[in-house]
N, CA, C and O of each residue as an XYZ file, in Angstrom:
536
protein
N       6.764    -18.592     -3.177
C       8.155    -18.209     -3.156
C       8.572    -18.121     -1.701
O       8.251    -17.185     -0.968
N       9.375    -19.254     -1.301
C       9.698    -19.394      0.212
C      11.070    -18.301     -0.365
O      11.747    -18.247     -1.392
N      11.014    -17.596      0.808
C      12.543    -17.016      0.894
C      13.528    -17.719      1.580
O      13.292    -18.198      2.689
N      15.298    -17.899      0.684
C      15.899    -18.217      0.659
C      16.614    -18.080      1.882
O      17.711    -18.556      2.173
N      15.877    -17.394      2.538
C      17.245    -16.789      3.673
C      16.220    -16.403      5.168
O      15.091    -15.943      4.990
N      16.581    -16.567      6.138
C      15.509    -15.976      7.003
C      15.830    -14.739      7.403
O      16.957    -14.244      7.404
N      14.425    -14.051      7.876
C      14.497    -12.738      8.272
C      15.112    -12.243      9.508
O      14.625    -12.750     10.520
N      15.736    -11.676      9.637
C      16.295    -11.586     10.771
C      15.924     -9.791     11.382
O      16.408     -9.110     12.286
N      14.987     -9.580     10.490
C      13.863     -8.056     11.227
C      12.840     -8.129     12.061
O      12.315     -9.242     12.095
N      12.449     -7.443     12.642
C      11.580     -7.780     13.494
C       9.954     -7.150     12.396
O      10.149     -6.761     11.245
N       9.055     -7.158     12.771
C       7.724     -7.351     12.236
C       7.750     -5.761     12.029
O       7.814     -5.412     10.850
N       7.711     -4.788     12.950
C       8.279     -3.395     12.964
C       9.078     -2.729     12.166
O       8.781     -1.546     11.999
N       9.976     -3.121     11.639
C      10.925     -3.417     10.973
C      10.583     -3.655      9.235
O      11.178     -3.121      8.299
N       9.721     -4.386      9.187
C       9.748     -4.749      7.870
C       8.137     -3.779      7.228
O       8.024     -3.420      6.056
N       7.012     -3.511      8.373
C       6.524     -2.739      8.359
C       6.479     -1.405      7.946
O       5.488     -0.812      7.520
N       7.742     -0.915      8.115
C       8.720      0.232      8.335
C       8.903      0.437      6.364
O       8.742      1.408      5.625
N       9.367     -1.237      6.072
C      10.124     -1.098      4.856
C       9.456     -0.941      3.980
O       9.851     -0.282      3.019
N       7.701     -1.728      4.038
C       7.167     -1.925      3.209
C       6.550     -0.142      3.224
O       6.691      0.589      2.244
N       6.236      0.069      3.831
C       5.662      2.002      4.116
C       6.820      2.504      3.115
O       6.590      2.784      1.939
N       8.109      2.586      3.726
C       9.021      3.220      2.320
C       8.696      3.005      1.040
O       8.495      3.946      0.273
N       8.593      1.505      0.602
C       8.408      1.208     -0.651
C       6.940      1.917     -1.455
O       6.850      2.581     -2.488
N       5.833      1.414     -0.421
C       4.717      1.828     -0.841
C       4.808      3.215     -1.240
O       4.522      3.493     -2.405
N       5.253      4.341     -0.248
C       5.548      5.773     -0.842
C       6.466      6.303     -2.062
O       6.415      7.306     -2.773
N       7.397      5.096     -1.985
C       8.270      5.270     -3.470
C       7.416      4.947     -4.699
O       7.907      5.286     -5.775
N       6.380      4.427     -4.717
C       6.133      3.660     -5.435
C       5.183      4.979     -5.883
O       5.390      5.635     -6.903
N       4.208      5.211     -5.016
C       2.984      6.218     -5.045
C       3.695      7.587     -5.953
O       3.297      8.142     -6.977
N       4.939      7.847     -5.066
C       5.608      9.003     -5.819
C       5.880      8.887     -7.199
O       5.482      9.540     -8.164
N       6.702      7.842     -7.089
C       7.102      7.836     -8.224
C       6.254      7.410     -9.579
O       6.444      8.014    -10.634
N       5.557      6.612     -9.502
C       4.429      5.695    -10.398
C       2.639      6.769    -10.242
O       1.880      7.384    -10.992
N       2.726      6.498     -9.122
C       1.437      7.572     -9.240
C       0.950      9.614     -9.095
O       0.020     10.413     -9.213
N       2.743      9.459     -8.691
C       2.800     11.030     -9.116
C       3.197     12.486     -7.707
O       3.719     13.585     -7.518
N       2.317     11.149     -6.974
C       1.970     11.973     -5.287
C       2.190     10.991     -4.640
O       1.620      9.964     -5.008
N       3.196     10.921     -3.299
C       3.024     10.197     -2.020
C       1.885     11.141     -1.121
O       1.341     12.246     -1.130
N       1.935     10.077     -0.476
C       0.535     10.287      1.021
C       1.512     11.620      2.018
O       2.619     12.031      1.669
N       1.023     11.924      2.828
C       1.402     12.836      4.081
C       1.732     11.885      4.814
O       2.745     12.151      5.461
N       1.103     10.361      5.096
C       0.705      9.794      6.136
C       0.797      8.415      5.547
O      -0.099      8.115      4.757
N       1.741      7.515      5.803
C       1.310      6.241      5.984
C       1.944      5.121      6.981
O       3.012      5.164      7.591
N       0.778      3.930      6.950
C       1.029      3.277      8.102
C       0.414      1.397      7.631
O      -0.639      1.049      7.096
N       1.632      0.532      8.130
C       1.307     -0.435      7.273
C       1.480     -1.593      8.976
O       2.021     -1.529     10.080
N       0.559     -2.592      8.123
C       0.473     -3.592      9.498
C       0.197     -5.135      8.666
O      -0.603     -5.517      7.811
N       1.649     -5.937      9.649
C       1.079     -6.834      9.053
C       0.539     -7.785     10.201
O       1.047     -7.792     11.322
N      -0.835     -8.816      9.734
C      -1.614     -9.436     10.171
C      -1.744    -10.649      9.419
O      -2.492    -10.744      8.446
N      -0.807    -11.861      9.989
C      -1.287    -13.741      9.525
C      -0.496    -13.524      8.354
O       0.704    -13.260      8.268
N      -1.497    -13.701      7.328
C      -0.847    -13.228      5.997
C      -1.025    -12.329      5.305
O      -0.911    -12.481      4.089
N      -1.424    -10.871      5.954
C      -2.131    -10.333      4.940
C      -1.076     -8.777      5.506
O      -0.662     -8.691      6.662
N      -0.880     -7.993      4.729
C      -0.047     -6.603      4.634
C      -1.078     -5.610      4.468
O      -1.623     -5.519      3.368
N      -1.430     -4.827      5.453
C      -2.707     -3.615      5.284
C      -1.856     -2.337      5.321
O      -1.438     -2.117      6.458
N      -1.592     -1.703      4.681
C      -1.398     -0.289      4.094
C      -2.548      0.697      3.809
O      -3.543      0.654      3.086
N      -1.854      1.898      4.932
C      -3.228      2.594      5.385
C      -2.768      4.182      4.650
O      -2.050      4.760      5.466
N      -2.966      5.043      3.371
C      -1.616      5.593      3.264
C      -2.904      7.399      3.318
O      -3.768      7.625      2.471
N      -2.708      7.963      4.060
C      -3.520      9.175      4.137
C      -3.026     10.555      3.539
O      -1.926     11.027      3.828
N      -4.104     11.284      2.515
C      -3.746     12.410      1.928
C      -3.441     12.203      0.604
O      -2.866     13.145      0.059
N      -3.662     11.251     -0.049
C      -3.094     10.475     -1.531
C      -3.703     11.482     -2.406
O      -2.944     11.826     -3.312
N      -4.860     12.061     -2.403
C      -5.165     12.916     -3.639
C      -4.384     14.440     -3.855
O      -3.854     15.270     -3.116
N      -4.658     14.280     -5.406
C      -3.895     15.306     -5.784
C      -4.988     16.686     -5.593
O      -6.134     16.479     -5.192
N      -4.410     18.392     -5.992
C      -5.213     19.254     -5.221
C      -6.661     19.140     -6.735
O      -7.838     19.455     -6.558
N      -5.934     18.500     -8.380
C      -7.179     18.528     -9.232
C      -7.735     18.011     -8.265
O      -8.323     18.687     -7.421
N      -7.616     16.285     -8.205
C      -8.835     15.409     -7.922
C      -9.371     15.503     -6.534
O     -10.017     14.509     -6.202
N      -9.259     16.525     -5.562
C      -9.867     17.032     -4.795
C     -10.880     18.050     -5.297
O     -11.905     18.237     -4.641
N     -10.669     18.674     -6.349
C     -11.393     20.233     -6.899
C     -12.235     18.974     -7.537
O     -13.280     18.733     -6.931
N     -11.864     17.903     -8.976
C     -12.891     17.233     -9.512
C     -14.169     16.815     -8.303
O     -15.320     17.224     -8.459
N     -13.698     15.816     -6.920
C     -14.151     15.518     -6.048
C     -15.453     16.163     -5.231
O     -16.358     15.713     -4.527
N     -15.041     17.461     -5.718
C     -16.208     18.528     -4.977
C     -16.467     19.350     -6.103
O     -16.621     20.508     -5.714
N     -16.548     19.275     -6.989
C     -17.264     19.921     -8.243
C     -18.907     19.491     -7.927
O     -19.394     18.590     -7.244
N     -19.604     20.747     -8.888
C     -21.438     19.968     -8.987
C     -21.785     18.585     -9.090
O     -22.205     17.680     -8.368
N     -21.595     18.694     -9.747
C     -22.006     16.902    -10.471
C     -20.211     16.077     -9.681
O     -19.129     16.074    -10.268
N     -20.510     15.465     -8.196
C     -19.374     15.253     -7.305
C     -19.076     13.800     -7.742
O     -17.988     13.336     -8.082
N     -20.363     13.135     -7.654
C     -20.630     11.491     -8.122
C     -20.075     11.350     -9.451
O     -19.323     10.375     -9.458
N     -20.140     11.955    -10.649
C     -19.379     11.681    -11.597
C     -17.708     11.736    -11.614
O     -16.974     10.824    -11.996
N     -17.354     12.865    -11.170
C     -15.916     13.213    -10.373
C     -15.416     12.118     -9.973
O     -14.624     11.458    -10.644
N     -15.937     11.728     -8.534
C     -15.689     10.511     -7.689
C     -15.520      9.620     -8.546
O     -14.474      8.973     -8.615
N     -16.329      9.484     -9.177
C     -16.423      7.562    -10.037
C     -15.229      8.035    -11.172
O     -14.599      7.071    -11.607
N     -14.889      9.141    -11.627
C     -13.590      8.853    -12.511
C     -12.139      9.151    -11.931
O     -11.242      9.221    -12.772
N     -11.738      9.367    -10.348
C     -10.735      9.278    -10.054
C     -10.892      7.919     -9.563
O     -10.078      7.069     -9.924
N     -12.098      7.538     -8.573
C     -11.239      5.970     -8.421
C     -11.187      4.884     -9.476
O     -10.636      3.787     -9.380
N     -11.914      5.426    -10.583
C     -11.679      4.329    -11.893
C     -10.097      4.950    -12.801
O      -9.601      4.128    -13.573
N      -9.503      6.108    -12.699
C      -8.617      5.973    -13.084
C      -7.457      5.545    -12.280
O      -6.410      5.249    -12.855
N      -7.583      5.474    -10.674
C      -6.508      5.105     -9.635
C      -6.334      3.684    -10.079
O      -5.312      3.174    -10.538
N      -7.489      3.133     -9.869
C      -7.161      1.412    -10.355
C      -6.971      1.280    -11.300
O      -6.215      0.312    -11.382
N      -7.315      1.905    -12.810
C      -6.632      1.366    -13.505
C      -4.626      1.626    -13.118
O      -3.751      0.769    -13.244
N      -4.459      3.070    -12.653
C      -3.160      3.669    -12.452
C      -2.205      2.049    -11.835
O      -1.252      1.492    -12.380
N      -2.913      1.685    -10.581
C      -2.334      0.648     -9.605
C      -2.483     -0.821    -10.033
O      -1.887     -1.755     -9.496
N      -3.345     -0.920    -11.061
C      -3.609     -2.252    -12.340
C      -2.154     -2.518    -13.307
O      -1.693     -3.594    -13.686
N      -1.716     -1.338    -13.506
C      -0.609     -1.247    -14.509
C       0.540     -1.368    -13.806
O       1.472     -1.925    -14.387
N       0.735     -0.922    -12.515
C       2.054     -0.535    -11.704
C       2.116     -1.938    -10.533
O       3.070     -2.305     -9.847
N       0.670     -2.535    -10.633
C       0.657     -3.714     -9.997
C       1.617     -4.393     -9.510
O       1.877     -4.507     -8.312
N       2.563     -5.191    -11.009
C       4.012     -6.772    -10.768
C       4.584     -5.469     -9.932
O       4.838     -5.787     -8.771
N       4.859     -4.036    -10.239
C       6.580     -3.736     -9.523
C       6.122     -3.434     -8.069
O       7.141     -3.411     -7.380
N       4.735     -3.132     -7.112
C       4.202     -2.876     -6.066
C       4.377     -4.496     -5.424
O       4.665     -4.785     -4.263
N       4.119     -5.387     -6.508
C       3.879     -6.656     -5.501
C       5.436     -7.372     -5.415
O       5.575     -8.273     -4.589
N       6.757     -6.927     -6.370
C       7.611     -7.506     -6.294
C       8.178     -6.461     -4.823
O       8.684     -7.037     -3.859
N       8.047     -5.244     -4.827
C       8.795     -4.807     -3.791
C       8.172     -5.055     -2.552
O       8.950     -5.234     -1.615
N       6.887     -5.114     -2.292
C       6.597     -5.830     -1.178
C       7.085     -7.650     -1.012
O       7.233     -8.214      0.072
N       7.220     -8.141     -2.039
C       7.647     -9.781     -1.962
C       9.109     -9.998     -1.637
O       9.661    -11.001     -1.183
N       9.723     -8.539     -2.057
C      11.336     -8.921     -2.010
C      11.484     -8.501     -0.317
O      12.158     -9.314      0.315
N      11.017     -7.505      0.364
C      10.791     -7.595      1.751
C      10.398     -8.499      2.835
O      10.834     -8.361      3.978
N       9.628     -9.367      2.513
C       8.799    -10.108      3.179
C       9.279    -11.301      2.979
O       9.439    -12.179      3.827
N       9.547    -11.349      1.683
C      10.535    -12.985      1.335
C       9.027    -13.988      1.616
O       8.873    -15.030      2.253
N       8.186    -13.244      0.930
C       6.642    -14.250      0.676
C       5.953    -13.793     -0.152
O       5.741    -12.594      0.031
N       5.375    -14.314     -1.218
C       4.857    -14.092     -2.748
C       3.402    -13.594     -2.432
O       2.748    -14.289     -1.655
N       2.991    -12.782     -2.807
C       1.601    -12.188     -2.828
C       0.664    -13.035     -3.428
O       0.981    -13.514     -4.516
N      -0.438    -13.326     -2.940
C      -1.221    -13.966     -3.914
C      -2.433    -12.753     -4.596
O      -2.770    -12.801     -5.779
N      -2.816    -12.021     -3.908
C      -3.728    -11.067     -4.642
C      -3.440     -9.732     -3.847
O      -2.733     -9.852     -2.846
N      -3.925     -8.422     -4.188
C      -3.895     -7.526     -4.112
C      -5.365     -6.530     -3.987
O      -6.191     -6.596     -4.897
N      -5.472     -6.110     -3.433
C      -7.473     -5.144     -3.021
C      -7.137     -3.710     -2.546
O      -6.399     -3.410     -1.608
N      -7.809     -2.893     -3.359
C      -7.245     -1.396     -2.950
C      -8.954     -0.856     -3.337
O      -9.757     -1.329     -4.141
N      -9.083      0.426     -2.304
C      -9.829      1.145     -2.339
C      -9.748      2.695     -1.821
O      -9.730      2.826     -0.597
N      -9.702      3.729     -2.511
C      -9.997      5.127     -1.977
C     -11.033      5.984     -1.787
O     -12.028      5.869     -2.503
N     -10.985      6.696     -1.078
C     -12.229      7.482     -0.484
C     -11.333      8.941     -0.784
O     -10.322      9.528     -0.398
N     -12.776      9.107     -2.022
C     -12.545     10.520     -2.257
C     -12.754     11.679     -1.466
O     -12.561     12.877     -1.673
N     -13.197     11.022     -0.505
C     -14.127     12.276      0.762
C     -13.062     12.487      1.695
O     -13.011     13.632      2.145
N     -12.455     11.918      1.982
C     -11.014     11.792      2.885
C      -9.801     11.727      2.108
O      -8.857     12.315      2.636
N      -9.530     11.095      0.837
C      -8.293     11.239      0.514
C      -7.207     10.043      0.954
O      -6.052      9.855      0.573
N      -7.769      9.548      1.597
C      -7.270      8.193      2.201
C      -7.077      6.488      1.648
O      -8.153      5.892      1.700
N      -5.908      5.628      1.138
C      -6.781      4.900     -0.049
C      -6.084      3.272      1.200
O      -5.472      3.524      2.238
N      -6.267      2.348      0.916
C      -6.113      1.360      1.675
C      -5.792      0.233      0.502
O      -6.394     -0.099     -0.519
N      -4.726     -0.140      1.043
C      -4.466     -1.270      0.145
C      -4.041     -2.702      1.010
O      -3.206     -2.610      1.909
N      -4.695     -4.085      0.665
C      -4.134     -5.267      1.320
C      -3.544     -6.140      0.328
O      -4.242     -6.457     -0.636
N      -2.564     -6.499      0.406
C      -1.932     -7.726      0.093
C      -2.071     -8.894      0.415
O      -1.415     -9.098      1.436
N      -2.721    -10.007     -0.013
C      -2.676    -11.485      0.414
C      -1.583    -12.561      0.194
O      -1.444    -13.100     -0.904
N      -0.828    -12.851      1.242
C       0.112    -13.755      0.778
C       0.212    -15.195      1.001
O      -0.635    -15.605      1.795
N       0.831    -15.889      0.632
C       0.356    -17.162      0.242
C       1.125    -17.932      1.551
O       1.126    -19.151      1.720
N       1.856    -16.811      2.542
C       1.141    -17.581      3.895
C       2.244    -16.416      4.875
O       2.840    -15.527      4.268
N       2.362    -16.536      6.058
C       2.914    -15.775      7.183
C       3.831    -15.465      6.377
O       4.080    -16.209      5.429
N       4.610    -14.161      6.610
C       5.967    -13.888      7.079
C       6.906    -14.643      8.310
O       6.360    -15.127      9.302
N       8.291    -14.671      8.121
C       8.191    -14.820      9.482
C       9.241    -13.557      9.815
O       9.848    -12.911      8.961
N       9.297    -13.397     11.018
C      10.228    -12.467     11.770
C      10.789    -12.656     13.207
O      10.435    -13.671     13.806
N      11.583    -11.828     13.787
C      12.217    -12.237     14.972
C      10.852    -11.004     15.774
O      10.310    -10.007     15.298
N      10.735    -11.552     16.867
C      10.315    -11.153     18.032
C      11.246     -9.398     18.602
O      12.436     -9.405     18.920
N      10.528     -8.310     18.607
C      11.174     -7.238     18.856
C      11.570     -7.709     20.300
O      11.094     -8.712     20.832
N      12.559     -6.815     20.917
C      13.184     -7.138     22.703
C      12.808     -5.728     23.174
O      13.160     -4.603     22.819
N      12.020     -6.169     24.043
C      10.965     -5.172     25.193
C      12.174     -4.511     25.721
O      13.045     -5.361     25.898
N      12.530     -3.433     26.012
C      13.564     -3.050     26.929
C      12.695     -2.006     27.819
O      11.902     -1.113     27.523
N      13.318     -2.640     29.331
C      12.623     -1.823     30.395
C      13.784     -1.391     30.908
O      13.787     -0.632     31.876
């Protein structure tokens, strides 16, 4: 999906947009936004870095006795959570970028709370060059 129109944001800029979306999305679809997020894009790929994502249960599940069982059922229910909410995460990053995702890779760390998600797209963005002002 070439976009129809060129971008006329700078890389900063759209960075900016996709971080909004991603937190709308978290809030709204997964319940909790992050404290903290921070998104970069690189060639073709969108890295979303979003910190503090767990809720205060799946922190208490996280550090319960038996921690390894805990662990293995919040990040098996996150992906399924981000499996289901998938098309509307990849259309609002596609309608920004004005470039079609080809896959999607997410992982969280229950020990930090921190979850990382990349987007692969099926090729650059483009954008305008920010202006250095000295």
């Amino acid at each position: 999906m070439k976009s129809s129109f060129l971008s006329f944001k700078t890389k900063g800029q759209l960075e900016t947009e996709i971080c909004e979306a991603v937190i709308k999305f978290e809030k709204e679809y997964m319940g909790r936004g992050p404290l903290e997020t921070k998104t970069y894009i690189i060639d073709d790929m969108v890295l979303v870095r979003l910190k503090n994502v767990l809720t205060q249960a799946e922190m208490k599940l996280a550090n319960t006795v038996n921690r390894k069982d805990g662990r293995e059922l919040i990040k098996r229910i996150r992906i399924t959570l981000l499996e289901q909410g998938r098309p509307l995460l990849e259309t609002a990053v596609e309608k920004i970028i004005g470039v079609k995702v080809k896959s999607l890779h997410t992982d969280i760390s229950t020990v930090t709370g921190e979850r990382i998600i990349i987007f692969s797209l099926e090729f650059p963005p483009t954008f305008v060059q920010s202006r250095n002002r000295t």
